[in-house]
N, C-alpha and C positions, 0 to 999 in steps of 0.2 A: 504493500500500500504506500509507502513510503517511497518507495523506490520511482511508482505512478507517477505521485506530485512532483517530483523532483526536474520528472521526464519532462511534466509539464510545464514546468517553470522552466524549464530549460530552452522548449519549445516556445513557450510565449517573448521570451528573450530574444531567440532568434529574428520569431515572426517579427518583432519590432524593429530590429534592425534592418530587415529586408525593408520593412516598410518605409523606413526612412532614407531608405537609398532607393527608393518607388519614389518619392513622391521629391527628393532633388531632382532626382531624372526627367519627372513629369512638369518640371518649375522650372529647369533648363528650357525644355522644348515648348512649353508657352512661352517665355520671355524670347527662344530665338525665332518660333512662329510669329510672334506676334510681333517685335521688332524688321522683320522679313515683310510681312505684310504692309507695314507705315513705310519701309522703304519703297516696295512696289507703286503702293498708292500715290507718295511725292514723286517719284521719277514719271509714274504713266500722266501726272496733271501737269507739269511741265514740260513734259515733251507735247503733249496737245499744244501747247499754248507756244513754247519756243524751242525749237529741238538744238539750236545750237546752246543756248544757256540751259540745259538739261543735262549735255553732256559732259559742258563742266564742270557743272555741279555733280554732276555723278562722279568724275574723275576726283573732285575733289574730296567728295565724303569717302571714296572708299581707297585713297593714298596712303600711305602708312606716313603719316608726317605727323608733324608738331602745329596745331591749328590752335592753340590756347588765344594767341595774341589778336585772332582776330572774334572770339567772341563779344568784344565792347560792340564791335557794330551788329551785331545781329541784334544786340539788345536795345541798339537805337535805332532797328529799322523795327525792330516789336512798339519801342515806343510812337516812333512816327506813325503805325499801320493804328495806334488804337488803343493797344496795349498799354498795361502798365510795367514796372519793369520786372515785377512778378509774373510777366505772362506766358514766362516758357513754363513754370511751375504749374499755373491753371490747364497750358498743356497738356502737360502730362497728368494731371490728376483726371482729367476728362476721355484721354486715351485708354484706360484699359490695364494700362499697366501696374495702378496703386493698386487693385485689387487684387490682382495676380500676387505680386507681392504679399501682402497682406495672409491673403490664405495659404500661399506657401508657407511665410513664418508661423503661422498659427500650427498647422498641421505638422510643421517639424517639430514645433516646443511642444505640442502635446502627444505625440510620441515620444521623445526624448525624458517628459514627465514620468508616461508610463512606466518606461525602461526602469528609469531611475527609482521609481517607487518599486518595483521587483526585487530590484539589487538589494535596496534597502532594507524590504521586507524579509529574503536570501537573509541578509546578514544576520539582520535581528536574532531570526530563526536559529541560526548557526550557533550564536552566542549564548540563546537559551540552550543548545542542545549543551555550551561550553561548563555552562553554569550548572546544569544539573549531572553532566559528569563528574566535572570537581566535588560539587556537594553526595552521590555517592560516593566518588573516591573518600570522601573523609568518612562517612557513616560505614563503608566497608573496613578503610581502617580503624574505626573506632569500635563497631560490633562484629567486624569479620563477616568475611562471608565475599563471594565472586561477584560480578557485574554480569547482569541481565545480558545473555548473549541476544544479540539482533539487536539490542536498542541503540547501540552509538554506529551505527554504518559510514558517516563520516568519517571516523577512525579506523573503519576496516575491522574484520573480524580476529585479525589476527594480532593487530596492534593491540583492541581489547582483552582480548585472552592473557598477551602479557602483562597487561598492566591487574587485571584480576590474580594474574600469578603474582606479582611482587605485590598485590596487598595480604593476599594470604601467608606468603612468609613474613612480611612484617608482622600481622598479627601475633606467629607462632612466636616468633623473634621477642617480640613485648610482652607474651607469656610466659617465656622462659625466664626471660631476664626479672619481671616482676617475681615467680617462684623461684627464682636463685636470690633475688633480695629478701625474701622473708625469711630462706631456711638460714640466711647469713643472722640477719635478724635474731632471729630464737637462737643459733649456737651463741651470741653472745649472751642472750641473754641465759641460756643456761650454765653457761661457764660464768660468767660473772656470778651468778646466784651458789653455785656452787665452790665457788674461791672466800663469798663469804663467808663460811663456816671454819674453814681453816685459819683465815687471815683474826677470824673473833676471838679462838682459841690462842692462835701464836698473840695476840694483844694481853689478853690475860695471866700468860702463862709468863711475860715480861714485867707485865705488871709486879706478880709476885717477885721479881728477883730482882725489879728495881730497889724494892721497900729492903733489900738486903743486901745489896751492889753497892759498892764503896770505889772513890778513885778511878782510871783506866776504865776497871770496868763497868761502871756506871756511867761514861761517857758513852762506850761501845752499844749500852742498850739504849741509852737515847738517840743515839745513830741510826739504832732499829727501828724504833717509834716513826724518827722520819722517813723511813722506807717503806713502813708502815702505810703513812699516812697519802703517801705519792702509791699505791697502790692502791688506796680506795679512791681518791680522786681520778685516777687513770680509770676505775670500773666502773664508778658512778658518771665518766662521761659519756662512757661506752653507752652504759645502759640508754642516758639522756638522749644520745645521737638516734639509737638505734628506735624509744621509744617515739621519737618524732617526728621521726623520717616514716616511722607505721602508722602514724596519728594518733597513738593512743596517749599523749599529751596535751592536757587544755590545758590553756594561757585563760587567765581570769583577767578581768577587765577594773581598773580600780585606778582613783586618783595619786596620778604620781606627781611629787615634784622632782625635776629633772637635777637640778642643786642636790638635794636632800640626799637622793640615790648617787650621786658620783661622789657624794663626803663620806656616804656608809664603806662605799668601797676601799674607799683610802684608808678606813679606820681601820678595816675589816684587812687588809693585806700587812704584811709583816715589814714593815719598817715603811707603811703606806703614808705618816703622818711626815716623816722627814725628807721622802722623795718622791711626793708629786704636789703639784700644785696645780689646784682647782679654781678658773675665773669664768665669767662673763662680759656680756655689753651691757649698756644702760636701759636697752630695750628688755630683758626679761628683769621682772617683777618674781616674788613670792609667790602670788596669785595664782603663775603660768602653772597648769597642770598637765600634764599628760596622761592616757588612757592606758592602760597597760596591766601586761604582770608583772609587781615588781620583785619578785626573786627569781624570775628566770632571767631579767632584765638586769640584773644586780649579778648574776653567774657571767654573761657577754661581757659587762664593761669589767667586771674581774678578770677576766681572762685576756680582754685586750690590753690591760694596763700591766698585769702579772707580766705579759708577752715585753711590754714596751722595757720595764724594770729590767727585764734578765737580759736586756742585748745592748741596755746602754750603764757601762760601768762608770759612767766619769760624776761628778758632784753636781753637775746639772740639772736640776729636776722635772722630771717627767710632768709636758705643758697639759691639760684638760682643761678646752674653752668649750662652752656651750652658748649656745643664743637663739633668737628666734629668727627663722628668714623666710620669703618667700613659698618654697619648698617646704618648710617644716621645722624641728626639734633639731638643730644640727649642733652635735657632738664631734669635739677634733682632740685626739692624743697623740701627742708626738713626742717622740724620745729622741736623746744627742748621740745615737750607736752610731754603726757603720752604715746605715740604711739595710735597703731592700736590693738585689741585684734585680737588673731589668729581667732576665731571665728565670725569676721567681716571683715577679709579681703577678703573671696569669693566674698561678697556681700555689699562692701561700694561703687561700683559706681552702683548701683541698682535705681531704682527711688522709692522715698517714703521709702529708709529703713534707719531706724535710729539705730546706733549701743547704746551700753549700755549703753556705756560713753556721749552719746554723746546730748543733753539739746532740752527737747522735745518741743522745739518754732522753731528749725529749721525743715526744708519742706524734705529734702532729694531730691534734684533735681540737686542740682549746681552740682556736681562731677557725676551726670547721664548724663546732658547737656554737662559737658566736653569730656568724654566718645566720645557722637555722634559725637562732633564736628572733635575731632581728629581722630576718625575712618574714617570721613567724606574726610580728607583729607589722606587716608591710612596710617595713623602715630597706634600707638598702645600707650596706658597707662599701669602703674602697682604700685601697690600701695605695699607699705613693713613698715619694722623698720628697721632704725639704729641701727647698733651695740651699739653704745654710747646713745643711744635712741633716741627718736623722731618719727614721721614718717617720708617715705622718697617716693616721687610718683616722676617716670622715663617715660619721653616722648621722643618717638621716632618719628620723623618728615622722610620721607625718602629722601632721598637730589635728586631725577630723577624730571626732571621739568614736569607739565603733559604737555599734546599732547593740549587739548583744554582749553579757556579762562574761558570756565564754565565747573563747574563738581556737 
């Protein structure tokens, strides 16, 4: 059925074309009939009347010469006969020949409409066929499943086949890959759940021999402690990454001030009161609230400022300006290290990658963890260098309260 229309569009196309070469053809031969005949009729009434100035006049209209310079007098012998000096124009309006004209152009442009409105209609057509392909290409990608064979015949039967074949292996492909992140998922989670029972016992089991450990080695179990305590935070990121990336973490919605949470951090980090320091502009207020969770929001800016402390040693202190702008809640930390290499700032908030620089006892997770979190609550991260050096990571928080209390 399809295939009918097409024929016949294809045909009506043609027909119009011929027609329009029918009917210049037809508008040639009235204009040279009809100019043939005005020649006939002037030559046959001047030769009645004088056959030697006939035949002049015939030599001279049909010379191939340049006769421009003597039109002034024709137009002063139309005046002298009567005329006005419009009167070769009433001439010709009265000959026969405006009309011919006339209906030639009419009949060209309204075929040439016609045409044109096929084409048009051709395309349109096309484009809806374009559009409702893409749109199931995406619904096959997204519930799987092949493209209706016969329906895209512009693409050919065989172009569609392929393209049905690579949305079925993508689908399989985002199958796999979504069931190879879940069972990634649960082995952390079950190893993590599972190292806590050990790691609870070995705490306690220090405990008691701290309360009896003297000298050496009472430093050596406090050593413990802190590998201790770098082992529970390495698991409880894990868990955190792995529960959020499943969704099984709500972000609760509650009034923050954006001051309030970056002084808890500095208090809250270990030597956080004498190496960083916390400003703003004159444009945020106390007032300024943000929507948010604020202890998963308190874990990010931990982590980015932890990160900024361990890569810049020098007496410097770690800058944390916040203010309001345009865009939103922008937070900027920047520290005096060595910076970022170019070649690691695609991939420093990546999970598990460790740049050049950077000392192979750390996990690569904290600045992955902050990453989620802030995306979590549609803020955005960006990690650079300072002109004057350093690195320098910009948090955009969006200042719109959300709609619901959990997100």
């Amino acid at each position: 059925m399809r295939k009918q229309a097409e024929n016949i569009r294809m045909a009506g196309l043609v027909i119009g074309f011929l027609c329009m070469i029918g009917i210049s053809c037809a508008s040639y031969c009235m204009m040279r009939n009809s100019f043939m005949t005005m020649q006939q009729n002037m030559i046959g009434k001047l030769y009645g009347r004088d056959p030697r100035l006939c035949e002049e006049m015939a030599l001279y209209l049909f010379e191939d010469h340049i006769f421009w310079e003597t039109s002034k007098e024709g137009e002063a012998a139309m005046v002298a006969m009567g005329y006005t000096k419009r009167g070769f124009f009433y001439l010709f309006q009265n000959s026969g020949w405006t009309q011919i004209y006339i209906w030639g152009i009419v009949l060209q442009v309204l075929v040439a409409l016609l045409v044109l409105a096929q084409l048009l209609w051709m395309r349109k057509e096309k484009r809806g066929e374009e559009a409702a392909l893409a749109l199931d290409i995406s619904r096959a990608t997204v519930q799987g499943g092949r493209l209706e064979e016969g329906k895209y015949r512009f693409l050919g039967n065989a172009v569609a086949a392929e393209i049905s074949h690579a949305l079925e292996m993508l689908q399989a492909k985002e199958k796999y890959l979504l069931e190879k992140n879940r069972q990634t998922q649960d082995f952390i989670e079950n190893i993590a759940h599972q190292i806590k029972t050990p790691l609870s016992c070995i705490s306690i089991s220090l405990d008691l021999m701290l309360e009896e450990a003297k000298g050496k080695q009472r430093e050596a179990l406090t050593e413990c402690f802190r590998y201790l305590d770098s082992i529970e935070t390495l698991m409880k990121r894990l868990l955190s990454i792995g529960r959020m990336e499943a969704g099984k973490i709500i972000m609760h919605k509650e009034a923050i001030q954006i001051g309030q949470l970056l002084e808890d951090c500095k208090s809250t980090l270990p030597g956080g009161e004498e190496r960083v320091w916390i400003g703003t502009d004159s444009l945020y207020s106390d007032t300024d609230v943000y929507y948010g969770d604020y202890e998963w929001l308190k874990e990010a800016f931990l982590n980015i400022i932890k990160n900024c402390m361990e890569h810049d040693t020098g007496s410097e202190k770690i800058r944390v300006w916040f203010s309001k702008t345009a865009e939103g809640n922008k937070i900027t930390i920047r520290d005096h290290g060595a910076g970022i290499l170019e070649q690691d700032l695609p991939f420093i908030f990546d999970r598990f990658y460790l740049p050049e620089r950077e000392k192979k006892s750390h996990s690569g997770i904290g600045l992955n963890l902050a990453r989620l979190i802030i995306e979590r609550h549609f803020g955005t991260i960006k990690a650079g260098n300072h002109e004057e050096g350093g690195a320098v990571f910009t948090i955009i928080l969006p200042v719109f309260a959300l709609k619901d209390e959990k997100f």
